[in-house]
N, C-alpha and C positions, 0 to 999 in steps of 0.2 A: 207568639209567632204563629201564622196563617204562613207555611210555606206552601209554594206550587212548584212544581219538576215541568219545564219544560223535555216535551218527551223527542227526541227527533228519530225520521223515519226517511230509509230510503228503500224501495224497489220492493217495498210492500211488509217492511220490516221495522220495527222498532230498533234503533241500535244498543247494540251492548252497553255501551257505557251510559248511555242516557236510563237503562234500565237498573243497573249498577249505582246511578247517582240517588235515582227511586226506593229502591230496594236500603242504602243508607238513609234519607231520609223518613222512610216508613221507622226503623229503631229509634229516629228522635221520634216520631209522634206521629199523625196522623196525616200527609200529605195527600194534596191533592195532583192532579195532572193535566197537562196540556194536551191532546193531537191536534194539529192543523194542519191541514191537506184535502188531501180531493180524492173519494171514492175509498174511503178507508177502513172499511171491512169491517173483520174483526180486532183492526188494533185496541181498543178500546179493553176488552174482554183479556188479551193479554195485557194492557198495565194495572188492571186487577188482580192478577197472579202476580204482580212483583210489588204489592203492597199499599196501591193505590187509593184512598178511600171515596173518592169521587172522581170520576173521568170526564172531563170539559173537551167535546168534540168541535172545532169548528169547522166544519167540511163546506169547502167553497170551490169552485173551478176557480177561481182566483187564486187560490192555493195551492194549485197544484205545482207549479216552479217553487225549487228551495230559495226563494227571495226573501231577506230581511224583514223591508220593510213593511208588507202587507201584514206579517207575521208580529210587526212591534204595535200594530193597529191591535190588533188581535188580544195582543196580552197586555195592553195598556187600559183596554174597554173591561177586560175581564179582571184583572186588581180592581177596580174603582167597582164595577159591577159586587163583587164576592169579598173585597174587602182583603183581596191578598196585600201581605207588609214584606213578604218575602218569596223572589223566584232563584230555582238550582236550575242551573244547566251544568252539561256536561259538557267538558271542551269541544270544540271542532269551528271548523273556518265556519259556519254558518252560525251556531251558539255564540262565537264570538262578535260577528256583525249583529247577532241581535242583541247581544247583551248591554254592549255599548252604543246601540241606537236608541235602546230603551231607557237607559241610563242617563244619556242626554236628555230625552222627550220627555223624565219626569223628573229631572235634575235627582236623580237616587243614584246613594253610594255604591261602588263598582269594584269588587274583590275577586282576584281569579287565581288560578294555577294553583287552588283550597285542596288538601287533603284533608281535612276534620273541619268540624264546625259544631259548637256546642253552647251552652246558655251560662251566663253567669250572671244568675242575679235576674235583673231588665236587661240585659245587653247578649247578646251573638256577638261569639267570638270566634273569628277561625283563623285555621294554623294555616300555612305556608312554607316552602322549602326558600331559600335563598341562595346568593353566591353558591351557584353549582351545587345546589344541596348540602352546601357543608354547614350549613347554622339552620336554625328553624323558626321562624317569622308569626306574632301572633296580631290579628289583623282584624279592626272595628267596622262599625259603619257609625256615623253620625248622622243621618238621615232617615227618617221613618220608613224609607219604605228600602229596602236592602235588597240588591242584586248580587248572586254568589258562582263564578264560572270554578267550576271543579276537574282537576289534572282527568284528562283522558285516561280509561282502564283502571283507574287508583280503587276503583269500588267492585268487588263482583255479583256480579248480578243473582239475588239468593229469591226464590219464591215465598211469597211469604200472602196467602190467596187472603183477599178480601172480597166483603158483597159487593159485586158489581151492582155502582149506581154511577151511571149516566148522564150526563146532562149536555142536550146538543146547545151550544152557543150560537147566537146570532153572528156574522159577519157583517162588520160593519166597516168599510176600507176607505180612507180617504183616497180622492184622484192621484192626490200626487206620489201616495207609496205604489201606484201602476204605471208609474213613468218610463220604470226602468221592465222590458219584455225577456226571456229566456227565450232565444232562438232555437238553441241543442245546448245540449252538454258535450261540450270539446275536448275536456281535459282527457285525458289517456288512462285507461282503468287496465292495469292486469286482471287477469283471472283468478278464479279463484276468491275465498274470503277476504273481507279489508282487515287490516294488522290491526285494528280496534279492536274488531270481533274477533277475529282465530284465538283459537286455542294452542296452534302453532304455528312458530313465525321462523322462517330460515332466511338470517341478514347474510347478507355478500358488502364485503369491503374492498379497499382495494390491492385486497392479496389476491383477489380473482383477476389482476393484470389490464384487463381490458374488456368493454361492453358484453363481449360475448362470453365472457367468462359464466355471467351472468344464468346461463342456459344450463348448465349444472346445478346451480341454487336451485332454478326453477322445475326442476325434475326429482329434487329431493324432496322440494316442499308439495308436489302434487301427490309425492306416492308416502307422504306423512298427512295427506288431505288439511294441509298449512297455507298460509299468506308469505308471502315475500315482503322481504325490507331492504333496506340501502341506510349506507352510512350520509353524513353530508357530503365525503370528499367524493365519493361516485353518483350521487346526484349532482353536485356542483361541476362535474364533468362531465356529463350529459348521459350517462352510464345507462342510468333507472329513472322513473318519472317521481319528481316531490312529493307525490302524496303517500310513499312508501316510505319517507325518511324519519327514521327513529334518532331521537335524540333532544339535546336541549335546543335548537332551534326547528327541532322535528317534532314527529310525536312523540308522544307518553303510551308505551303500551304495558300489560301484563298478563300474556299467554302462560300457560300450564309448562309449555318446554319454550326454550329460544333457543336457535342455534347459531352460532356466530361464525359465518366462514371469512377466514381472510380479514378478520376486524381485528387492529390493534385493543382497543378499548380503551380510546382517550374518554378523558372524565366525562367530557360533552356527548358519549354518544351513553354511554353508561347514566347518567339522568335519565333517557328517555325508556330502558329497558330492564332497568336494578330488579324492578317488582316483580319480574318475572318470576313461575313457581320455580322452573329447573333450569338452569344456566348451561351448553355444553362449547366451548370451542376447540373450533379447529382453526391450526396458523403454525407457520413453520419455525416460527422463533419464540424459543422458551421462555423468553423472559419477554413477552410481550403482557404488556398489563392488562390484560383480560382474564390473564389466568391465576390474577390477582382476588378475582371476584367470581368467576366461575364455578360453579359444583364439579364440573367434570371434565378436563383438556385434554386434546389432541391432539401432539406435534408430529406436526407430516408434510407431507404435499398435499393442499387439499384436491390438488387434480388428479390425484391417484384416491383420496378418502373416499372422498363426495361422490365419484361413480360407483365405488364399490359399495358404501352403506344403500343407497339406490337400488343399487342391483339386491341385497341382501333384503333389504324392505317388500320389494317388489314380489322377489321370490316368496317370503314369508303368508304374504298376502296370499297370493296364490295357491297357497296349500288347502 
């Protein structure tokens, strides 16, 4: 196995989990790495520090939008060129357009939502959760050249420094993957860290009542220097923006603390945030199922908790 880690990068940063996916596949062996993008510093230099043994730079201003397809040009020229049989990515809406672009374009097997992966024999085999995580899935490729997408957060990013060697890739882009242009980026981004990368995340559900409820989550997570989350049923109400929704139709994260206000904890949001290190909620009914799975509960109002642990954080700070 020749694996490659595609690395993804936004606003000048490698992302956690794509470094997390690295950092794993450096303890099976020697991988190598992807960047492609435009004017890319020293990313390079940091996926050396997370265990990279060769860094494949393709630095193109045609790169520089998070678009797929230039990107499946990129790593299709670069297998066939370096002889890769296997690429990891880490989940996320653009890992998964490329994975299944590239998938198609070399008719290669397509395994995602991998927690472990490991060799038996001649054969790679990786595990998978299923039905809501309650049974666990072991999953082939039958095709030489294997594509692996891996659960967002599932892996922590551990340093692990190699000799930085380098090597800049040519760009080579057919017409037709620049068909489609990046005008802006539209989507709606809160502040603060994305719930991939934080270390802390404080989810609002909808025990916070209504949109504005919302303004206390966001006041606890700044003065814990955290990301904000949302369940499905307050994004599906126009609450919070989607790309904050943790869960089985959301994300997979695994911050150091999560805090859960106002979340029942049906099984479905409990998928996307189990791996957390410390679990705490707060919710006014005791017998609500979160505190089935939680390290540490809270029954209260959270409209009385929430400003006051705030105010006590704040102060602490302060001192």
């Amino acid at each position: 196995m020749r694996p490659l880690v595609f690395l993804e990068h936004h606003g000048g940063a490698l992302s956690r989990s794509s470094l997390g996916v690295l950092s794993y596949a450096s303890s099976l062996g020697a991988p190598a790495a992807l960047i492609a993008g435009h004017e890319l510093g020293a990313l390079a230099a940091e996926a050396a520090r997370f265990g990279a043994s060769a860094v494949y730079v393709a630095d193109d201003e045609r790169l520089a939008a998070p678009l797929p397809q230039p990107r499946v040009d990129v790593l299709e020229q670069l297998m066939a060129a370096e002889g890769f049989d296997t690429v990891l990515f880490a989940q996320s809406v653009l890992a998964s357009d490329l994975a299944a672009a590239l998938a198609a374009r070399l008719e290669a097997g397509l395994n995602w939502d991998l927690v472990e992966l490991h060799g038996e024999g001649e054969q790679l085999v990786g595990r998978r959760p299923a039905l809501a995580d309650s049974v666990w899935v072991e999953v082939g490729w039958s095709s030489p050249q294997r594509l692996a997408v891996f659960r967002s957060g599932i892996f922590e990013p551990l340093e692990r420094p190699a000799p930085l060697l380098v090597h800049a890739f040519p760009v080579e882009i057919r017409p037709r993957s620049l068909l489609v242009e990046l005008l802006e980026p539209a989507a709606e981004r809160p502040s603060g860290p994305s719930i991939e990368d934080a270390e802390v995340i404080v989810a609002g559900g909808r025990g916070l009542g209504k949109a504005a409820g919302f303004a206390l989550v966001e006041e606890l997570a700044a003065a814990l220097g955290g990301a904000v989350a949302a369940t499905r049923a307050v994004v599906d109400a126009g609450w919070y923006p989607y790309e904050t929704q943790v869960g089985q139709t959301g994300k997979t994260v695994a911050p150091k603390l999560y805090l859960a206000v106002g979340i029942s904890g049906a099984i479905q949001h409990k998928v996307g945030m189990q791996a957390s290190g410390t679990i705490v909620a707060i919710n006014k009914d005791p017998h609500a199922p979160i505190f089935d799975y939680a390290d540490l509960g809270v029954v209260g109002d959270l409209n009385e908790i929430v400003p006051r642990l705030t105010e006590l954080l704040r102060a602490a700070q302060a001192r």
